[in-house]
Jmol script that loads the backbone (N, CA, C; Angstrom):
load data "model"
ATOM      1  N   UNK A   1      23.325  11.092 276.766  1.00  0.00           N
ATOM      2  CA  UNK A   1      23.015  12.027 277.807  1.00  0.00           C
ATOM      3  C   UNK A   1      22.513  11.322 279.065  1.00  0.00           C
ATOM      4  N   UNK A   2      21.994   9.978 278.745  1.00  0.00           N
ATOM      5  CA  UNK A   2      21.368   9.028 280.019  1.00  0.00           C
ATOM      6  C   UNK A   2      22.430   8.856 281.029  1.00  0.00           C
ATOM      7  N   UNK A   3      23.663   9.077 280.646  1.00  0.00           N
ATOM      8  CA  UNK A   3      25.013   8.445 281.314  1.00  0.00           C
ATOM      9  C   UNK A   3      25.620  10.020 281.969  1.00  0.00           C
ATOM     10  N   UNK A   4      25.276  10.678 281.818  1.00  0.00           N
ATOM     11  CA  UNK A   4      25.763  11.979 282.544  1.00  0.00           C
ATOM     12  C   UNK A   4      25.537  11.748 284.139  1.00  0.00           C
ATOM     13  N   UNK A   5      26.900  12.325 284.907  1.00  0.00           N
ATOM     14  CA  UNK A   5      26.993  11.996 286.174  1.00  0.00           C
ATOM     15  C   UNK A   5      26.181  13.626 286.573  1.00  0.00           C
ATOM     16  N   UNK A   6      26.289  14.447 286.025  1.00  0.00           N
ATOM     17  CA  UNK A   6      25.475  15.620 286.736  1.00  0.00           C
ATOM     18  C   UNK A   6      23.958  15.886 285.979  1.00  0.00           C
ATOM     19  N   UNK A   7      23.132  16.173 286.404  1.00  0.00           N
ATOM     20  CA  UNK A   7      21.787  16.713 285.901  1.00  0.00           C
ATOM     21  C   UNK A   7      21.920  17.917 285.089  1.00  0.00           C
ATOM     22  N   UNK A   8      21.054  18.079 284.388  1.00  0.00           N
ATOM     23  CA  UNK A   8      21.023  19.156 283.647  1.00  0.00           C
ATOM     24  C   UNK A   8      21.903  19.249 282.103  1.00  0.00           C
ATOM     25  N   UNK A   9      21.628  20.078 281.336  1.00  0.00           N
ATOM     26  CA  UNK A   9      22.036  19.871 280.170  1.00  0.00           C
ATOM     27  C   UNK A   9      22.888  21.296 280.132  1.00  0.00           C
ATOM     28  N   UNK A  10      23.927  21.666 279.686  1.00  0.00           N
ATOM     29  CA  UNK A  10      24.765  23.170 279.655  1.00  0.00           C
ATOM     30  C   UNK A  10      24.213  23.675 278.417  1.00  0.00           C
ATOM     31  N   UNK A  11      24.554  24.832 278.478  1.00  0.00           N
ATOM     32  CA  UNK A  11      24.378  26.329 277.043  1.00  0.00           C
ATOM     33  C   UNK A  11      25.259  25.682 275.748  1.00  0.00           C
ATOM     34  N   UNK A  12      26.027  25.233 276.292  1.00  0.00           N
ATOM     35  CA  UNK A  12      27.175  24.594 274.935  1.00  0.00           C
ATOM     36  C   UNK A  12      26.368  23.606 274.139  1.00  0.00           C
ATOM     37  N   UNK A  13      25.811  22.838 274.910  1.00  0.00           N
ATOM     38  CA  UNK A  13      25.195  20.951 274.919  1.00  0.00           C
ATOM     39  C   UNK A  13      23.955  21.969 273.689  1.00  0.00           C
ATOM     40  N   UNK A  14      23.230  22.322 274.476  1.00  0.00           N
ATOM     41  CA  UNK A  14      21.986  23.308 273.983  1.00  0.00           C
ATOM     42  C   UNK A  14      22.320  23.930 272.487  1.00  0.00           C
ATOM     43  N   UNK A  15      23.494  24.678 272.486  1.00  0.00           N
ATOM     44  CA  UNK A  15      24.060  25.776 271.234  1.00  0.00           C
ATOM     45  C   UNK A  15      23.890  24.301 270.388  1.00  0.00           C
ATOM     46  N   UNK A  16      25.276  23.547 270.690  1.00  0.00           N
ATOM     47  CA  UNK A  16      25.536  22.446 269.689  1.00  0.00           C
ATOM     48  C   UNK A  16      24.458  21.544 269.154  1.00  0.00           C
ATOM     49  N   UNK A  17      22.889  21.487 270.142  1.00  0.00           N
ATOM     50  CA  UNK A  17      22.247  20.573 269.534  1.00  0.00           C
ATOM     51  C   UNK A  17      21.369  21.672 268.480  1.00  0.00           C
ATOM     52  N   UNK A  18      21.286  23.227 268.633  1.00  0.00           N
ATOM     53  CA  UNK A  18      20.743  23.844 268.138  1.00  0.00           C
ATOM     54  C   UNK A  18      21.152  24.037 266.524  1.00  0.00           C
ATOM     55  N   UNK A  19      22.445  24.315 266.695  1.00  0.00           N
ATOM     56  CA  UNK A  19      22.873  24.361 265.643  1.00  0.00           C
ATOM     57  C   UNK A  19      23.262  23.035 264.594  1.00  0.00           C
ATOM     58  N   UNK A  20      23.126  21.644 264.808  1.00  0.00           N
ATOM     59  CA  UNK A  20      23.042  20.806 264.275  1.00  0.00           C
ATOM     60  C   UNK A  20      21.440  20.904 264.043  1.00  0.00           C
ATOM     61  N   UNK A  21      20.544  20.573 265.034  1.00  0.00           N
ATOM     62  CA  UNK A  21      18.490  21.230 264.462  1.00  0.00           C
ATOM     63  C   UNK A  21      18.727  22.186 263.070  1.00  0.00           C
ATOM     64  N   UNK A  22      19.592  23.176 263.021  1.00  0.00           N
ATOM     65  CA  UNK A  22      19.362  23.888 262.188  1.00  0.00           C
ATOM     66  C   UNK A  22      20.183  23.378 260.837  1.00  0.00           C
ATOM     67  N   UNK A  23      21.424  22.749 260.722  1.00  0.00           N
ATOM     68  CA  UNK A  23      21.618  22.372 259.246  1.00  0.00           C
ATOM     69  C   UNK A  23      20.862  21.043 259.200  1.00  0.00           C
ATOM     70  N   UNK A  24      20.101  20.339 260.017  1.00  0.00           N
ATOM     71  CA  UNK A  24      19.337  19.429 259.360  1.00  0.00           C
ATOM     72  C   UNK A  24      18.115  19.985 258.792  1.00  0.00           C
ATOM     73  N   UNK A  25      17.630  21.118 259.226  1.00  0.00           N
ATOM     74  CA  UNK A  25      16.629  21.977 258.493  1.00  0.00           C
ATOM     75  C   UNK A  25      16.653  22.146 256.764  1.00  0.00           C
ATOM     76  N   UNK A  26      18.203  22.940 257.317  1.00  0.00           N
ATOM     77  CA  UNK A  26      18.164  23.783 255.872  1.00  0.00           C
ATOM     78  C   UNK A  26      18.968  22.507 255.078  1.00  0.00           C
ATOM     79  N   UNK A  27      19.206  21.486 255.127  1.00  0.00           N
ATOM     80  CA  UNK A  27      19.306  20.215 254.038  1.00  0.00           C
ATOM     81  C   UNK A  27      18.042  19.714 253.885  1.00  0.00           C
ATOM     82  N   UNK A  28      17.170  19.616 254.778  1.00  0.00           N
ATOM     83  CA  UNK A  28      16.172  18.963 254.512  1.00  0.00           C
ATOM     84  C   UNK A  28      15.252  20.013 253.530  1.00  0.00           C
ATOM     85  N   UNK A  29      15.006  21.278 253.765  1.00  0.00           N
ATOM     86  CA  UNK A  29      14.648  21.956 252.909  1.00  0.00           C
ATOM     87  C   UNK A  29      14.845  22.170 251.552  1.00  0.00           C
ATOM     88  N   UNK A  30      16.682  21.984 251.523  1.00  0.00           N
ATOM     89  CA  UNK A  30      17.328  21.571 250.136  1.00  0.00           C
ATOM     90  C   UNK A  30      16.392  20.740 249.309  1.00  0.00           C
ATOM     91  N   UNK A  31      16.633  19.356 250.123  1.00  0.00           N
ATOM     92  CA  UNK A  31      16.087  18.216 249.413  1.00  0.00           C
ATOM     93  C   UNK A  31      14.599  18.030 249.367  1.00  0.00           C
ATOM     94  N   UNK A  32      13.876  18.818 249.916  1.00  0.00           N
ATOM     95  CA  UNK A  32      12.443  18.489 249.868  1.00  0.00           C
ATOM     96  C   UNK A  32      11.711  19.854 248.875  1.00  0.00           C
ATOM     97  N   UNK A  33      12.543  20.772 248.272  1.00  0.00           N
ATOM     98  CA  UNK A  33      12.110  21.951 246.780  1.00  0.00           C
ATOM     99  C   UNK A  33      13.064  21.065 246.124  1.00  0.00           C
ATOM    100  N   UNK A  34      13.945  20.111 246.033  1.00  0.00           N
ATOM    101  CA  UNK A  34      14.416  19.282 245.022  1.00  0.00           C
ATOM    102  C   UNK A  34      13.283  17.988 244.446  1.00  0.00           C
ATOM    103  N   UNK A  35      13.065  17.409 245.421  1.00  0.00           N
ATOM    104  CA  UNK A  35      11.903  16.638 245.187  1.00  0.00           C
ATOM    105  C   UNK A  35      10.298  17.336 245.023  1.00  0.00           C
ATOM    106  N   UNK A  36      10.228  18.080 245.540  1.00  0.00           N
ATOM    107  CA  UNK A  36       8.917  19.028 244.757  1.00  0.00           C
ATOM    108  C   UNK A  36       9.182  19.426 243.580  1.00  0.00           C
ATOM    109  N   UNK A  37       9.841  20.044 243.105  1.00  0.00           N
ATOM    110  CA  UNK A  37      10.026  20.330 241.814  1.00  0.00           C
ATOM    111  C   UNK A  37      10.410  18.741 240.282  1.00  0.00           C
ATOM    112  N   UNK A  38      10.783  18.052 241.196  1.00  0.00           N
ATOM    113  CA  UNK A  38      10.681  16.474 240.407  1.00  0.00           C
ATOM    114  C   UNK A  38       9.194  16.119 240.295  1.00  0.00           C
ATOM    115  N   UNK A  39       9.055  16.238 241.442  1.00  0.00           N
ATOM    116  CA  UNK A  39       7.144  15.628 241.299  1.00  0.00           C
ATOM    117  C   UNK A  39       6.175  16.902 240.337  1.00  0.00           C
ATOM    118  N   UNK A  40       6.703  17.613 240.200  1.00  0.00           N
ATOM    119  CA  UNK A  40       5.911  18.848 239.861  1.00  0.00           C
ATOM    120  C   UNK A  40       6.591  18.749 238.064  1.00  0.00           C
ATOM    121  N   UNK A  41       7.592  18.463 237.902  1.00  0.00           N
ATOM    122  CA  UNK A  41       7.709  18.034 236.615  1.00  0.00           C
ATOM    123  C   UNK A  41       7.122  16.707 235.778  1.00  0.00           C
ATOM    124  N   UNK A  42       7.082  15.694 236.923  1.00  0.00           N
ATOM    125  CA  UNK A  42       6.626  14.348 236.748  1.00  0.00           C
ATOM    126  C   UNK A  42       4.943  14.260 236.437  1.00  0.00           C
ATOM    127  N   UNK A  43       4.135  15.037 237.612  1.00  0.00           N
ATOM    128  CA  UNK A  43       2.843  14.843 237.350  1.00  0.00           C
ATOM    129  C   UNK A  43       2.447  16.178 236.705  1.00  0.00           C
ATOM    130  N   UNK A  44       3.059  17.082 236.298  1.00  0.00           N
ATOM    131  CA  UNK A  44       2.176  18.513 235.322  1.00  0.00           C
ATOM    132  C   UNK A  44       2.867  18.258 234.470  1.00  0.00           C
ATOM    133  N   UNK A  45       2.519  17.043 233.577  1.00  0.00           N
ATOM    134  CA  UNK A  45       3.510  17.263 232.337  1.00  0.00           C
ATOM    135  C   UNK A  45       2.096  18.154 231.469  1.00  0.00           C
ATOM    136  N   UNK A  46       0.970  18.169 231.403  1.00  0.00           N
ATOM    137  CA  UNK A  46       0.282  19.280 230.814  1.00  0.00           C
ATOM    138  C   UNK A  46      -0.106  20.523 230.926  1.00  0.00           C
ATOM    139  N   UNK A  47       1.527  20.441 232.008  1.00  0.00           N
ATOM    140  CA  UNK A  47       1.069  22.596 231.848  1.00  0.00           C
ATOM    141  C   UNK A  47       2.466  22.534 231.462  1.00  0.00           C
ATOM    142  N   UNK A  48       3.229  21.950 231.390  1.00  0.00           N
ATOM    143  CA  UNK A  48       4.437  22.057 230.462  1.00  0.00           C
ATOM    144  C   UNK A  48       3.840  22.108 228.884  1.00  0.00           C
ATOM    145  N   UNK A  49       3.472  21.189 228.578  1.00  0.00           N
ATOM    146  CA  UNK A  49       2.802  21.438 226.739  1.00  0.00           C
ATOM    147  C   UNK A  49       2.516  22.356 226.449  1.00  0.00           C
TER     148      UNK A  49
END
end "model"
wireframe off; spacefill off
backbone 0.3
color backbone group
């Protein structure tokens, strides 16, 4: 974006970075109740018993 000959950023530029913000969300969310639930098996192994 440093290399842009006009100022300013467009609605498109904006949509597209929005909507990439948002599936890095909802993967990261994926993977971070994937890894909670590992750690939550790993360290409560005595409420599993």
């Amino acid at each position: 974006m440093r290399f842009k000959s006009k100022p300013g950023i467009t609605k498109k530029e904006t949509e597209k970075a929005f909507v990439l913000c948002n599936d890095f969300m909802v993967q990261a969310r994926k993977v971070s109740e994937a890894e909670l639930q590992r750690l939550k098996r790993l360290h409560c192994v005595e409420a599993v018993v």
